[in-house]
PASEBA-1860 file (N, C-alpha, C; in nm, 3 decimals):
! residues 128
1> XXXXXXXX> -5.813/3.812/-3.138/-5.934/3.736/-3.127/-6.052/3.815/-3.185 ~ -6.057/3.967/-3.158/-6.132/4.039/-3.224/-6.154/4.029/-3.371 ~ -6.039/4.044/-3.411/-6.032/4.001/-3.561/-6.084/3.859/-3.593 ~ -6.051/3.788/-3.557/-6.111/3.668/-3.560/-6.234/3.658/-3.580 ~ -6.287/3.689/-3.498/-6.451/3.684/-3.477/-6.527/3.825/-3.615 ~ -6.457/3.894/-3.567/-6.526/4.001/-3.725/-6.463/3.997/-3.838 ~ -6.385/3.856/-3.885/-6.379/3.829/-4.021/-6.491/3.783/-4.071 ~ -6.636/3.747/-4.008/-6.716/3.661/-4.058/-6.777/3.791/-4.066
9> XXXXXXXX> -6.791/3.915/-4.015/-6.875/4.041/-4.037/-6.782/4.215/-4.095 ~ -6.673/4.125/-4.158/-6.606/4.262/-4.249/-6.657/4.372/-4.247 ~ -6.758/4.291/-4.350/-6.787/4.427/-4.393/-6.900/4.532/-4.274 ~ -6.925/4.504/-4.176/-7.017/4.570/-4.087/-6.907/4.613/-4.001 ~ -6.842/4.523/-3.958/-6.773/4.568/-3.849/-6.601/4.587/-3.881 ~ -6.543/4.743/-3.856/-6.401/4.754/-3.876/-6.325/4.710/-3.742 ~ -6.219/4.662/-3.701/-6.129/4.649/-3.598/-5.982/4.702/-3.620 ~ -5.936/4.804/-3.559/-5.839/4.852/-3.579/-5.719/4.794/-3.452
17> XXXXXXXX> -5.640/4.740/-3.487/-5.540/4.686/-3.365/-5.422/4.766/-3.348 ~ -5.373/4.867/-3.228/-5.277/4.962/-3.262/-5.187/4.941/-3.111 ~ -5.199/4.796/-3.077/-5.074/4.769/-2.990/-4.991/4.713/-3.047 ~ -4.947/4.657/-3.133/-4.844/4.596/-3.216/-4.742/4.755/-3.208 ~ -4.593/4.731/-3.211/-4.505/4.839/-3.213/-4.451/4.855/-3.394 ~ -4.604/4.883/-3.442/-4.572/4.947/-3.565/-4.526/5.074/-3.572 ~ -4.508/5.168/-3.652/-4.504/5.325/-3.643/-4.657/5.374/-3.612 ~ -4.651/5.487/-3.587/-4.775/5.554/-3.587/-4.818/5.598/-3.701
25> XXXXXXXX> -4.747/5.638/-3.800/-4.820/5.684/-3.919/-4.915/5.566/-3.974 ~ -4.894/5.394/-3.981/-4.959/5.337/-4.050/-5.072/5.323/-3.966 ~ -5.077/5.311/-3.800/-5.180/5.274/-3.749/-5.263/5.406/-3.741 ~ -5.251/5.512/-3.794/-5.280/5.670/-3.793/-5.417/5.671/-3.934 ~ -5.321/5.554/-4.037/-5.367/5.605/-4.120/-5.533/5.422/-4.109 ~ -5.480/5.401/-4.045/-5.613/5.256/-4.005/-5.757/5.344/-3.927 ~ -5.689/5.421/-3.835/-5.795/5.498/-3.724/-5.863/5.621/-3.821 ~ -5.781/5.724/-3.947/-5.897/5.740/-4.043/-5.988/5.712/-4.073
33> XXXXXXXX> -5.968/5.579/-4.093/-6.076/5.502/-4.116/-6.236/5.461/-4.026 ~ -6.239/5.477/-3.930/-6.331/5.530/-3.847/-6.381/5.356/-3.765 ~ -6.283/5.310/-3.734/-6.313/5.153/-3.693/-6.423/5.136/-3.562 ~ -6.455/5.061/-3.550/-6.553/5.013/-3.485/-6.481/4.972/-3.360 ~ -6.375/4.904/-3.360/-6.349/4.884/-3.217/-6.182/4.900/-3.242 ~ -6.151/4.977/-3.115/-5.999/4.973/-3.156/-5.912/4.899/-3.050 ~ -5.834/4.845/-3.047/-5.752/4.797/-2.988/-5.645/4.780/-2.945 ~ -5.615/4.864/-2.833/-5.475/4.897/-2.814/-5.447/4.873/-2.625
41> XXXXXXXX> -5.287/4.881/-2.608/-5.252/4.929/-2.471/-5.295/5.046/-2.452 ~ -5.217/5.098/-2.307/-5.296/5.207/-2.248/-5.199/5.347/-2.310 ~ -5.070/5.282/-2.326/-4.984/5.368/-2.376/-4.970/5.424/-2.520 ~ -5.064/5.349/-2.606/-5.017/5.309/-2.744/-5.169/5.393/-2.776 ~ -5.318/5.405/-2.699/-5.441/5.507/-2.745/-5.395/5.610/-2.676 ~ -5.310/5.642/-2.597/-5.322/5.783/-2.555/-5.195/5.840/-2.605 ~ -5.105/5.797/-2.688/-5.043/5.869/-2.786/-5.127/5.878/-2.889 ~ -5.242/5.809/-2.961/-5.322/5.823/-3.065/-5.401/5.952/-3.046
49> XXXXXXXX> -5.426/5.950/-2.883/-5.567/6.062/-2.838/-5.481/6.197/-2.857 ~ -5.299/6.156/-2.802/-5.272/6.313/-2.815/-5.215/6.343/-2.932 ~ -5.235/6.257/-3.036/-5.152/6.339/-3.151/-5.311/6.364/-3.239 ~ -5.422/6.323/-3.164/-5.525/6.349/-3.241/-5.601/6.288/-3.351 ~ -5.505/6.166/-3.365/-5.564/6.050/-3.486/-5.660/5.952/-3.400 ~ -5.676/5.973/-3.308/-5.841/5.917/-3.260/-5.888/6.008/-3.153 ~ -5.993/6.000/-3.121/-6.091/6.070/-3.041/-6.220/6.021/-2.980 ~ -6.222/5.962/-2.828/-6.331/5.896/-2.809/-6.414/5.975/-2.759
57> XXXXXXXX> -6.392/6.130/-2.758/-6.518/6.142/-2.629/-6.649/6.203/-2.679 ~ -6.660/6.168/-2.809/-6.788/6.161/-2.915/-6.834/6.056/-2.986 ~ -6.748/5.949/-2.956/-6.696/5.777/-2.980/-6.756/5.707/-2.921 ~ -6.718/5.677/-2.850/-6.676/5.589/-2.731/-6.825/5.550/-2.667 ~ -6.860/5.421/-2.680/-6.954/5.336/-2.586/-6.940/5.243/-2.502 ~ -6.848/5.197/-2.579/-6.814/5.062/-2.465/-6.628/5.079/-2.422 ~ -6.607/5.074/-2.272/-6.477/5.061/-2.267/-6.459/4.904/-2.234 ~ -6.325/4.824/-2.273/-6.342/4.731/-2.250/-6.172/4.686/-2.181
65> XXXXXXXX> -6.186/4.691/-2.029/-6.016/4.662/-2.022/-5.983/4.530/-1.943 ~ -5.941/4.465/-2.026/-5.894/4.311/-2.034/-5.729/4.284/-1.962 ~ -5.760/4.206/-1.851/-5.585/4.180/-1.765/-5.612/4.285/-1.698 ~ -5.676/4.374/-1.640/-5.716/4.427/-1.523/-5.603/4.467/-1.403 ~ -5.577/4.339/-1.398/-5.477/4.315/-1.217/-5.331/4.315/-1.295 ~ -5.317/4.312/-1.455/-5.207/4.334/-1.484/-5.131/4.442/-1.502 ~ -5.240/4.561/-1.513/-5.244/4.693/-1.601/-5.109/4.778/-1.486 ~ -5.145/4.749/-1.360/-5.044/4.877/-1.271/-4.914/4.834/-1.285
73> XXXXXXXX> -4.933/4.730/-1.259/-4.774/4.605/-1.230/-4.706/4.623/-1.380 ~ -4.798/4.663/-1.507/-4.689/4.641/-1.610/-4.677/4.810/-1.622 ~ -4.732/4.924/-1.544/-4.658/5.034/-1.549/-4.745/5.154/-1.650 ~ -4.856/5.061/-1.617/-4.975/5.168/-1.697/-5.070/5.220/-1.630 ~ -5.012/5.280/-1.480/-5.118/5.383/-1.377/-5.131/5.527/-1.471 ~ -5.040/5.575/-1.521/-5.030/5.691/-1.556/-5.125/5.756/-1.660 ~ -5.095/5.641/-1.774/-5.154/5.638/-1.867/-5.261/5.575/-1.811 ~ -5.348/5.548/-1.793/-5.488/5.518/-1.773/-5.533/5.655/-1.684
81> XXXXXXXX> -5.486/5.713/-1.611/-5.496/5.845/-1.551/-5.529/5.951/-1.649 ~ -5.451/5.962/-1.730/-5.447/6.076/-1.883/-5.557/6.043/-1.950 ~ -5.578/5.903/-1.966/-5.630/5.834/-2.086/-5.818/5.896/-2.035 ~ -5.840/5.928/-1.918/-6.007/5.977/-1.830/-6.023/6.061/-1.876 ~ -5.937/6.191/-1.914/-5.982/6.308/-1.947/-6.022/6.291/-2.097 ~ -6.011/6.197/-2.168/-6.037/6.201/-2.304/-6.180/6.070/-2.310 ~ -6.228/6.080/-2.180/-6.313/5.958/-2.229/-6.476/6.043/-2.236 ~ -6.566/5.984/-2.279/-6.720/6.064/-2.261/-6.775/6.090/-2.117
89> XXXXXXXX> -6.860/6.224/-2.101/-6.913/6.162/-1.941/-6.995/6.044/-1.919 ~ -7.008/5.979/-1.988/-7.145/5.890/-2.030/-7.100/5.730/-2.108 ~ -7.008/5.660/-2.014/-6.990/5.470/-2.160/-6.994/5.378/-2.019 ~ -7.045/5.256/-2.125/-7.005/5.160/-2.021/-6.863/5.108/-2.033 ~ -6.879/5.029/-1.937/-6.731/5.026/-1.933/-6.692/4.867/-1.847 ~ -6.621/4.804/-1.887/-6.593/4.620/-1.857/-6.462/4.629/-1.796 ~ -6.404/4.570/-1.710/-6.346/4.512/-1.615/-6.277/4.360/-1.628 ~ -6.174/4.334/-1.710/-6.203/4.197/-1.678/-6.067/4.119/-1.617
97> XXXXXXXX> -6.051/4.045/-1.509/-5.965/3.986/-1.410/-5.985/3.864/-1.333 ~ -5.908/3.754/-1.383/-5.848/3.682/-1.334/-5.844/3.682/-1.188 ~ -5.824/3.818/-1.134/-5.826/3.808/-0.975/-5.830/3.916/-0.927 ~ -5.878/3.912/-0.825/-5.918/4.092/-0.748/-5.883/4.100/-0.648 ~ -5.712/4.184/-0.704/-5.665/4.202/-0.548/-5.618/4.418/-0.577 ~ -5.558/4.451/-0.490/-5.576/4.591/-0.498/-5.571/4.702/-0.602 ~ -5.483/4.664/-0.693/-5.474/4.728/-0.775/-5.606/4.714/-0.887 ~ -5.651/4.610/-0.913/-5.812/4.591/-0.973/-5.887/4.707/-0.886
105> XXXXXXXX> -5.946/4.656/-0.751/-6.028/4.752/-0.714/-5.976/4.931/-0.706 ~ -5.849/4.918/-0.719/-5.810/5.097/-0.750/-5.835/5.152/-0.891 ~ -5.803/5.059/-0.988/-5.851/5.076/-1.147/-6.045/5.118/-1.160 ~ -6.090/4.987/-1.061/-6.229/5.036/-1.063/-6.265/5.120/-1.029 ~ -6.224/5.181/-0.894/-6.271/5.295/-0.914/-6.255/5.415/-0.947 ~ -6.127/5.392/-1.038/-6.091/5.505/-1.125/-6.224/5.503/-1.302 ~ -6.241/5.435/-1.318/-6.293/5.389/-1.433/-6.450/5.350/-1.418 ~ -6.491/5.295/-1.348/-6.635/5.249/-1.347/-6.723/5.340/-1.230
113> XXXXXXXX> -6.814/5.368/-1.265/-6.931/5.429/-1.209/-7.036/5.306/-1.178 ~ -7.081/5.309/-1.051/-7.222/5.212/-1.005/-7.167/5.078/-1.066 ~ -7.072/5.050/-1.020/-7.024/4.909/-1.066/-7.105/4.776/-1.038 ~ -7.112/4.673/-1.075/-7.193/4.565/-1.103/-7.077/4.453/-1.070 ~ -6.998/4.363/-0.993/-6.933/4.289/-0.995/-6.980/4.160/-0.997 ~ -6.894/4.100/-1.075/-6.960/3.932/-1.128/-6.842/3.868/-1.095 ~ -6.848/3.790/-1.016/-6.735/3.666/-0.944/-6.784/3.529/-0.972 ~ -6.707/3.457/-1.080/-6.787/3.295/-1.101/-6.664/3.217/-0.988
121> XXXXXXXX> -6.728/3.079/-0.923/-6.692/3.019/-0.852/-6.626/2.889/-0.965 ~ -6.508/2.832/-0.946/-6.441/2.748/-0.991/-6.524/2.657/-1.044 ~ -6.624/2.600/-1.032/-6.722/2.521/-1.049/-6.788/2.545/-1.161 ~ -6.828/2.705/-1.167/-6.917/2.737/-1.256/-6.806/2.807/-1.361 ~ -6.702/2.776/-1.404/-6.618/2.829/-1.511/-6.611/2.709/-1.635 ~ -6.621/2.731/-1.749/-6.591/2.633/-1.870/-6.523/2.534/-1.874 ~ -6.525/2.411/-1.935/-6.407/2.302/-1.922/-6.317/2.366/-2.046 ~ -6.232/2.323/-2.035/-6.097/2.337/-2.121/-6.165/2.373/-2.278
END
């Protein structure tokens, strides 16, 4: 969807996507490139962070982690654990879930500082 939306701004904005189970050398040689937003699992940037073909903690402004309540259940506590020591002392950082049950609020407060929570009521969500 990222891509999507910054085909209309190419040339300003790069998107690098490195969850697809390509090799690492090609998505190695995309993150050279110095992309603007990258996009990956939790498992798939912190093999990038440790072989050194990316580096956020001179990077990094916005974290953005999407499926939230999915992240423990599909077996990515660990890696999101590893993945802190490579982040800045200093980004914001997004949250986003479908539903908030324990494992969300344990992610949060592994990840967010002075958190801000936004809960829309069924009512106030988009039509189809």
């Amino acid at each position: 969807m990222v891509q999507q939306l910054a085909a209309y701004c190419a040339r300003d904005i790069r998107v690098a996507d490195v969850s697809a189970a390509e090799d690492s050398a090609s998505q190695r040689a995309v993150l050279m490139e110095k992309p603007d937003i990258v996009v990956g699992t939790p498992s798939r940037i912190l093999n990038h962070l440790q072989q050194d073909s990316l580096t956020l903690r001179d990077s990094l402004e916005l974290l953005v982690v999407d499926e939230a309540d999915l992240l423990f259940s599909f077996g990515f506590e660990e890696e999101l654990k590893s993945l802190l020591c490579h982040l800045p002392r200093i980004y914001q950082a997004f949250l986003m879930s479908a539903t908030f049950n324990e494992d969300v609020q344990a992610l949060k407060e592994l990840v967010l500082h002075n958190p801000v929570t936004l809960k829309l009521q069924e009512s106030q969500l988009p039509g189809p």
